[in-house]
N, CA, C and O atoms as CSV, one atom per row, in Angstrom:
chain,resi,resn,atom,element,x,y,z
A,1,UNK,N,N,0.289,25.795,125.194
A,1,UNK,CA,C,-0.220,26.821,124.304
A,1,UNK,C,C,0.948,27.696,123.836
A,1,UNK,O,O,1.806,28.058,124.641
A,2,UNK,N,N,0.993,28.068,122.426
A,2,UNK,CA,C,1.924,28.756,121.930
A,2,UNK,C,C,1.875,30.353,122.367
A,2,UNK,O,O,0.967,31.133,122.080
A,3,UNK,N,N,3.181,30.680,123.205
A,3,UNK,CA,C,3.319,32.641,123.462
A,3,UNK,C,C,2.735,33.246,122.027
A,3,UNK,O,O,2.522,32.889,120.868
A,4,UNK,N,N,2.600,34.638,123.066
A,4,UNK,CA,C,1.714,35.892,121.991
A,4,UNK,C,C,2.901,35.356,120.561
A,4,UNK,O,O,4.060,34.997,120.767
A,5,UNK,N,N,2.301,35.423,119.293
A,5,UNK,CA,C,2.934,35.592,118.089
A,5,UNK,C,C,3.708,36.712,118.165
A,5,UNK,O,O,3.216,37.503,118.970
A,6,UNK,N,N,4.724,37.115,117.660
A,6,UNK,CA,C,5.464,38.506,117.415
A,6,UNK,C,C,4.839,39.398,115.944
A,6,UNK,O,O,4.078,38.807,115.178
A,7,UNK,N,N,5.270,40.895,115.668
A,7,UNK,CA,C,4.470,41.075,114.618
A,7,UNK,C,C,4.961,40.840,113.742
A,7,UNK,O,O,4.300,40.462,112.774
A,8,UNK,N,N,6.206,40.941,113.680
A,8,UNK,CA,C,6.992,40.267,112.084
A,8,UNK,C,C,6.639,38.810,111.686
A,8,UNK,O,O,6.916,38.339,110.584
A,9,UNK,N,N,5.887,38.015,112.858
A,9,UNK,CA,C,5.443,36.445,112.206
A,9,UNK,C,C,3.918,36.718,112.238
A,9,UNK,O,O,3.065,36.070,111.631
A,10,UNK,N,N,3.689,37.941,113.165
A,10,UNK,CA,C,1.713,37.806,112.226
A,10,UNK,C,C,1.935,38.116,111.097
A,10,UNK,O,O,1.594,37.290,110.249
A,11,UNK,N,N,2.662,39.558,110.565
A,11,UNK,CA,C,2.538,39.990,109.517
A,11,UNK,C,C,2.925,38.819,108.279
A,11,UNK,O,O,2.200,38.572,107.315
A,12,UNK,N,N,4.087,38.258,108.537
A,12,UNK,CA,C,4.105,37.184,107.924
A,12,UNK,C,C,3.130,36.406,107.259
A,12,UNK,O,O,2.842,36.334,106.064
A,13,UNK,N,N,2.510,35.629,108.626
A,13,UNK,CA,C,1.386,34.662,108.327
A,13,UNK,C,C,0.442,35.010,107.517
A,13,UNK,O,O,-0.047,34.356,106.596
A,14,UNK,N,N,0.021,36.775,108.124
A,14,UNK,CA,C,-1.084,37.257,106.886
A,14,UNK,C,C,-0.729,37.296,105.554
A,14,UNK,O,O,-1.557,37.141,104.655
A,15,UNK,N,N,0.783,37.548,105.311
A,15,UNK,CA,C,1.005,37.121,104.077
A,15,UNK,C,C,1.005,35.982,103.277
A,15,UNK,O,O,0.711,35.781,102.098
A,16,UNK,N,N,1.539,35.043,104.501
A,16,UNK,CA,C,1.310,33.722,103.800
A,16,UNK,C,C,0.070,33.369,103.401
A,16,UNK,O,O,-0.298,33.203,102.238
A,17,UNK,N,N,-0.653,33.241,104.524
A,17,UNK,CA,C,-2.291,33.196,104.362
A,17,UNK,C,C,-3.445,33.949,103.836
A,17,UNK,O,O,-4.656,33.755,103.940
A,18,UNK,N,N,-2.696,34.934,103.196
A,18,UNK,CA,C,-3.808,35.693,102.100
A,18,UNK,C,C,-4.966,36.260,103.259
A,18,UNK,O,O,-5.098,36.006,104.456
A,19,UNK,N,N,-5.754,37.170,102.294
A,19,UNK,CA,C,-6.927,38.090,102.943
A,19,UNK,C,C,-7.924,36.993,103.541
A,19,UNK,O,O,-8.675,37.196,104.494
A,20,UNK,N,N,-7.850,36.221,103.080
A,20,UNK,CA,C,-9.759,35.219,103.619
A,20,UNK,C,C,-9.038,34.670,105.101
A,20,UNK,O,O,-9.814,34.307,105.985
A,21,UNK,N,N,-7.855,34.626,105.306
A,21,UNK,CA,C,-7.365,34.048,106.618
A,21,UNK,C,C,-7.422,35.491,107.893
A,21,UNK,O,O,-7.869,35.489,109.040
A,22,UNK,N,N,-6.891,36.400,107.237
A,22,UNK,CA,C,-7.642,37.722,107.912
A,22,UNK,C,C,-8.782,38.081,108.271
A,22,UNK,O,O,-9.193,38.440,109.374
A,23,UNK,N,N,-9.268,37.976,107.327
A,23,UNK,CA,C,-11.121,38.588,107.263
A,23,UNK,C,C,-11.614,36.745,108.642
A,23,UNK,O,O,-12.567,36.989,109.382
A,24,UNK,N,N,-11.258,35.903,108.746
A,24,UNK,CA,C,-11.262,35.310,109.567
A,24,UNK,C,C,-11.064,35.770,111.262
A,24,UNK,O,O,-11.699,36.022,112.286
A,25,UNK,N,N,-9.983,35.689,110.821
A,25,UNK,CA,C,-9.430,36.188,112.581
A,25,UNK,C,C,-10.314,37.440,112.953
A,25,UNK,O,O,-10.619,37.471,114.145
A,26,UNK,N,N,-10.875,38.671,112.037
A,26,UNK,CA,C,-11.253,39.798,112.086
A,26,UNK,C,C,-12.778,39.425,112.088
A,26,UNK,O,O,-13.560,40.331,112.376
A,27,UNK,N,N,-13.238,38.284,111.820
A,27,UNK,CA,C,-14.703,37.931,112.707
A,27,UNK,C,C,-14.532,36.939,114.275
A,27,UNK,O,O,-15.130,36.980,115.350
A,28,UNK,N,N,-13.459,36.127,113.758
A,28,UNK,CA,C,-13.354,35.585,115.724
A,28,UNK,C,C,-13.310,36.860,116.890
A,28,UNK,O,O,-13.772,36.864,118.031
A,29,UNK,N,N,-12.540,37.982,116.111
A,29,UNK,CA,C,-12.333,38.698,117.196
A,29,UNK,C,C,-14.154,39.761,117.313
A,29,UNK,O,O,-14.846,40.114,118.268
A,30,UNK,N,N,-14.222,39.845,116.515
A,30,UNK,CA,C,-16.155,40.303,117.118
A,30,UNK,C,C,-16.656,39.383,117.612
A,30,UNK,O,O,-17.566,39.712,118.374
A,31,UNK,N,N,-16.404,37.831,117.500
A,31,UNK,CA,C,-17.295,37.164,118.157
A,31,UNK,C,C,-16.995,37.133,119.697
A,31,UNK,O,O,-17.710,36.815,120.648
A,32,UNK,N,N,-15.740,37.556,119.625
A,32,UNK,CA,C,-14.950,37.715,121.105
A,32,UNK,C,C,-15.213,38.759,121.838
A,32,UNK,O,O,-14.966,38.702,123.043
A,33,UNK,N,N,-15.754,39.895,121.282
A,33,UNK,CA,C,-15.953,40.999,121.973
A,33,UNK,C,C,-17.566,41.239,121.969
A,33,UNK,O,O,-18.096,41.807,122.924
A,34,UNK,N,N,-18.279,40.806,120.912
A,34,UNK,CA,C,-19.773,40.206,121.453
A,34,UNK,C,C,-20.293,39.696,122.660
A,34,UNK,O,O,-21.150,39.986,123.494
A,35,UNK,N,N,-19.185,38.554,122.367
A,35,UNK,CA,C,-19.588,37.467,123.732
A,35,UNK,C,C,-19.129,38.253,125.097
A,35,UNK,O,O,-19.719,38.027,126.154
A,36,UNK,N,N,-17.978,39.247,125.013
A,36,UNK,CA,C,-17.545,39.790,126.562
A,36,UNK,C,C,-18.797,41.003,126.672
A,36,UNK,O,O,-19.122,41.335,127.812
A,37,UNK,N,N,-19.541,41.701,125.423
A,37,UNK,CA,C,-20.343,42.329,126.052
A,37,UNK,C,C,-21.758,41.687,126.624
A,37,UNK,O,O,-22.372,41.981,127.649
A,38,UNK,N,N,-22.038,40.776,125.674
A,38,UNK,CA,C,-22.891,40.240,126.568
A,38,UNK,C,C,-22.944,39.231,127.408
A,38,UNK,O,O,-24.032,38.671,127.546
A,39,UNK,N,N,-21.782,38.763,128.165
A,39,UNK,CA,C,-21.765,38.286,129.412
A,39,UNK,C,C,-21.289,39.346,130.372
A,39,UNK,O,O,-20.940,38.940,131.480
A,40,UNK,N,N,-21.231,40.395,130.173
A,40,UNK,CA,C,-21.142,42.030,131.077
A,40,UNK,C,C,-22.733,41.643,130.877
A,40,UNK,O,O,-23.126,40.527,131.217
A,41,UNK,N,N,-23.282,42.240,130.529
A,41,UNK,CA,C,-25.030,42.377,130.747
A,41,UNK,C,C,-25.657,41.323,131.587
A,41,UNK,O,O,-26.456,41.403,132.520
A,42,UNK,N,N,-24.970,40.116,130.892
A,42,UNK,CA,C,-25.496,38.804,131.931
A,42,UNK,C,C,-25.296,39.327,133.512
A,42,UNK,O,O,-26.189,39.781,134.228
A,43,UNK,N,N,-24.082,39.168,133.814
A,43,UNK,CA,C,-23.531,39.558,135.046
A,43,UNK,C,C,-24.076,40.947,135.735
A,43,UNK,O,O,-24.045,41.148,136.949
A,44,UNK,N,N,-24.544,41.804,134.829
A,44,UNK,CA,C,-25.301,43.283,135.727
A,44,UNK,C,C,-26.288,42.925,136.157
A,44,UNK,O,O,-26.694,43.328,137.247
A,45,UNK,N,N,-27.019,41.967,135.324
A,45,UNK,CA,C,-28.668,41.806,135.371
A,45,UNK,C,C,-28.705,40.741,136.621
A,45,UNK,O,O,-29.675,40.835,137.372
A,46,UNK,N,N,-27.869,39.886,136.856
A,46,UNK,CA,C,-28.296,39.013,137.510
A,46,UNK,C,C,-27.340,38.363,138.679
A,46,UNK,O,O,-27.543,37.517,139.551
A,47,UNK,N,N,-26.183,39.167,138.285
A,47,UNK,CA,C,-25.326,39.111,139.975
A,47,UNK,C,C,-25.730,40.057,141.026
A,47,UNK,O,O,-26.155,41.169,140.714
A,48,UNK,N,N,-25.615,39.657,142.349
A,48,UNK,CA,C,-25.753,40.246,143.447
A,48,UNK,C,C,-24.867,41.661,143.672
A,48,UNK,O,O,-23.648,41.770,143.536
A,49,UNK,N,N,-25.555,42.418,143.947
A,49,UNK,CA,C,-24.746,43.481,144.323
A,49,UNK,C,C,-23.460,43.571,144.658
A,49,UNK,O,O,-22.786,44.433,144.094
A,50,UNK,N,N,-22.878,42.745,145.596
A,50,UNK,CA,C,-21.807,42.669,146.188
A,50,UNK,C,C,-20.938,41.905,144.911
A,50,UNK,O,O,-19.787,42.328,144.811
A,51,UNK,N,N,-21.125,41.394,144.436
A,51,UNK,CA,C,-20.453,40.250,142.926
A,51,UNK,C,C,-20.211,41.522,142.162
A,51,UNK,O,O,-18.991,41.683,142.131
A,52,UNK,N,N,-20.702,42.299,141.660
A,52,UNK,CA,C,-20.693,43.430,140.632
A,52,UNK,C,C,-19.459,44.371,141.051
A,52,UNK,O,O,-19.435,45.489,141.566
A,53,UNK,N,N,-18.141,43.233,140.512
A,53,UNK,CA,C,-17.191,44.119,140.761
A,53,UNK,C,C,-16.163,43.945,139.380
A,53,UNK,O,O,-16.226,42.958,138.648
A,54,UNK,N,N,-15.405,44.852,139.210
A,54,UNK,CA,C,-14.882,44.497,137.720
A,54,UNK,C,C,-13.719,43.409,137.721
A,54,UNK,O,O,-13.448,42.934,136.618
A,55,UNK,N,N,-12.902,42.894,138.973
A,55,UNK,CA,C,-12.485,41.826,138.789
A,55,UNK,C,C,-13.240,40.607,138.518
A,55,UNK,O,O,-12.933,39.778,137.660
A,56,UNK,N,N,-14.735,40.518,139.680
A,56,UNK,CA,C,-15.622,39.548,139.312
A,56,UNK,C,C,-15.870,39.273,138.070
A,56,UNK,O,O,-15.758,38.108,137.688
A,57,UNK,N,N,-16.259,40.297,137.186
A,57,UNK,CA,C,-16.574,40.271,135.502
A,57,UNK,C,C,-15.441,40.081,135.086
A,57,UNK,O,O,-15.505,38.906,134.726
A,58,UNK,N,N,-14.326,40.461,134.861
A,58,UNK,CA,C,-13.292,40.009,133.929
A,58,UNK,C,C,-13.267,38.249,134.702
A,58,UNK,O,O,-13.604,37.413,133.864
A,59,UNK,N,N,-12.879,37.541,136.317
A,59,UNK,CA,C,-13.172,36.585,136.321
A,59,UNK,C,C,-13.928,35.501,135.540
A,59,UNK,O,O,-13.453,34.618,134.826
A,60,UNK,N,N,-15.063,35.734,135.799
A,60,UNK,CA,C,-16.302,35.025,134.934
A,60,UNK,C,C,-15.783,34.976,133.096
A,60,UNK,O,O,-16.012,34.044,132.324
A,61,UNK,N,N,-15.185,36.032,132.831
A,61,UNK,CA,C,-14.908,36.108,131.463
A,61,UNK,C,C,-13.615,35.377,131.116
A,61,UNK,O,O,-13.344,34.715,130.114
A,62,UNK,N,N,-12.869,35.668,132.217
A,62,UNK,CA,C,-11.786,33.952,131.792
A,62,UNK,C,C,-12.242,32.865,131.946
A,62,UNK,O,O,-11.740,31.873,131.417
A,63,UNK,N,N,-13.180,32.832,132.623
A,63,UNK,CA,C,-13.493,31.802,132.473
A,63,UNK,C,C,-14.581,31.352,131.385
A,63,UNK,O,O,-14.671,30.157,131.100
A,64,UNK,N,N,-15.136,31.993,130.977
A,64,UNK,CA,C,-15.568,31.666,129.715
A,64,UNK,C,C,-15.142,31.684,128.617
A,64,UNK,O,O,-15.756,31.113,127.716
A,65,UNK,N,N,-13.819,32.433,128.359
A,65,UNK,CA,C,-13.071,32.038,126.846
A,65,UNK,C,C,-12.391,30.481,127.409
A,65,UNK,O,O,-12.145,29.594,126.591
A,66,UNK,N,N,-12.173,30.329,128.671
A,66,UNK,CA,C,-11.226,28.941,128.429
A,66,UNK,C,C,-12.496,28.285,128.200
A,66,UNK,O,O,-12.395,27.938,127.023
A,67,UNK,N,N,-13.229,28.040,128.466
A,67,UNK,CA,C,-15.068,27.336,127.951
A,67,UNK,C,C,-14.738,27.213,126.800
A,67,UNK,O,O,-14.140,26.155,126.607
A,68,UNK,N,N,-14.873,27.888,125.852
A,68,UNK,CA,C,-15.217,28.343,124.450
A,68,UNK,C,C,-13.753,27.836,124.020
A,68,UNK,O,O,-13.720,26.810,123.340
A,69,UNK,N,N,-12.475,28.495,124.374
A,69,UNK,CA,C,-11.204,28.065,123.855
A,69,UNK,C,C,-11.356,25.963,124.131
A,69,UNK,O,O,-11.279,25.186,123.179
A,70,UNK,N,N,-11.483,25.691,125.006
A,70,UNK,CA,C,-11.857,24.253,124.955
A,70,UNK,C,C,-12.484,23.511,123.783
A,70,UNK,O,O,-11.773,22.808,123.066
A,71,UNK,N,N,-14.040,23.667,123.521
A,71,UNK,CA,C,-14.924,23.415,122.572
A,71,UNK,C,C,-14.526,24.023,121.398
A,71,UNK,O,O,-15.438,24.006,120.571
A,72,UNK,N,N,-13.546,24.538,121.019
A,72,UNK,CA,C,-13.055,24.789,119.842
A,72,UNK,C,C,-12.165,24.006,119.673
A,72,UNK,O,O,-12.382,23.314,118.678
A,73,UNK,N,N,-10.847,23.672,120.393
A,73,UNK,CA,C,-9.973,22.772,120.442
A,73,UNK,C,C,-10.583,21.530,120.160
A,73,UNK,O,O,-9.965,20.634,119.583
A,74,UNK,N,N,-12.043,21.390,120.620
A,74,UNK,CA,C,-12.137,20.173,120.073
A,74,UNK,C,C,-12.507,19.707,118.479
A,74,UNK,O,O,-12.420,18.656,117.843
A,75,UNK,N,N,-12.933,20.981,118.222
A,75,UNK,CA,C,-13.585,20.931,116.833
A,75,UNK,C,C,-12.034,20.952,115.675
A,75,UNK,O,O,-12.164,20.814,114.459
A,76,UNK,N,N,-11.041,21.093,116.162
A,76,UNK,CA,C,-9.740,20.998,115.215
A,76,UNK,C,C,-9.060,20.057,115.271
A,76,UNK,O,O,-8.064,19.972,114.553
């Protein structure tokens, strides 16, 4: 997997790639922060007391973007 981009090559890219490649990334990232709030809710509602810890939740949540980062990889 390619390291964090730097900002002189995002800024770049957004240039290269015009606004519709932005307005892109700027809905993956709500779908990204959708999905972490509601797998927080998942996890309140239905983990055990003792599980309800904020490493547990960020856990579970890596592990669900590599889920999701997977099934996307496959779709490209």
């Amino acid at each position: 997997m390619k390291e964090k981009m730097a900002l002189q090559e995002f800024e770049d890219w957004i240039e290269d790639s015009g606004m519709e490649s932005l307005e892109t990334v700027t809905e993956l990232l709500k779908v990204q922060q959708q999905g972490a709030i509601e797998l927080t809710k998942l996890i309140l509602e239905h983990c055990n007391e003792d599980k309800k810890t904020k490493d547990y939740i960020f856990k579970v949540y890596g592990e669900a973007l590599k889920c999701v980062s997977l099934e996307l990889s496959k779709d490209f």
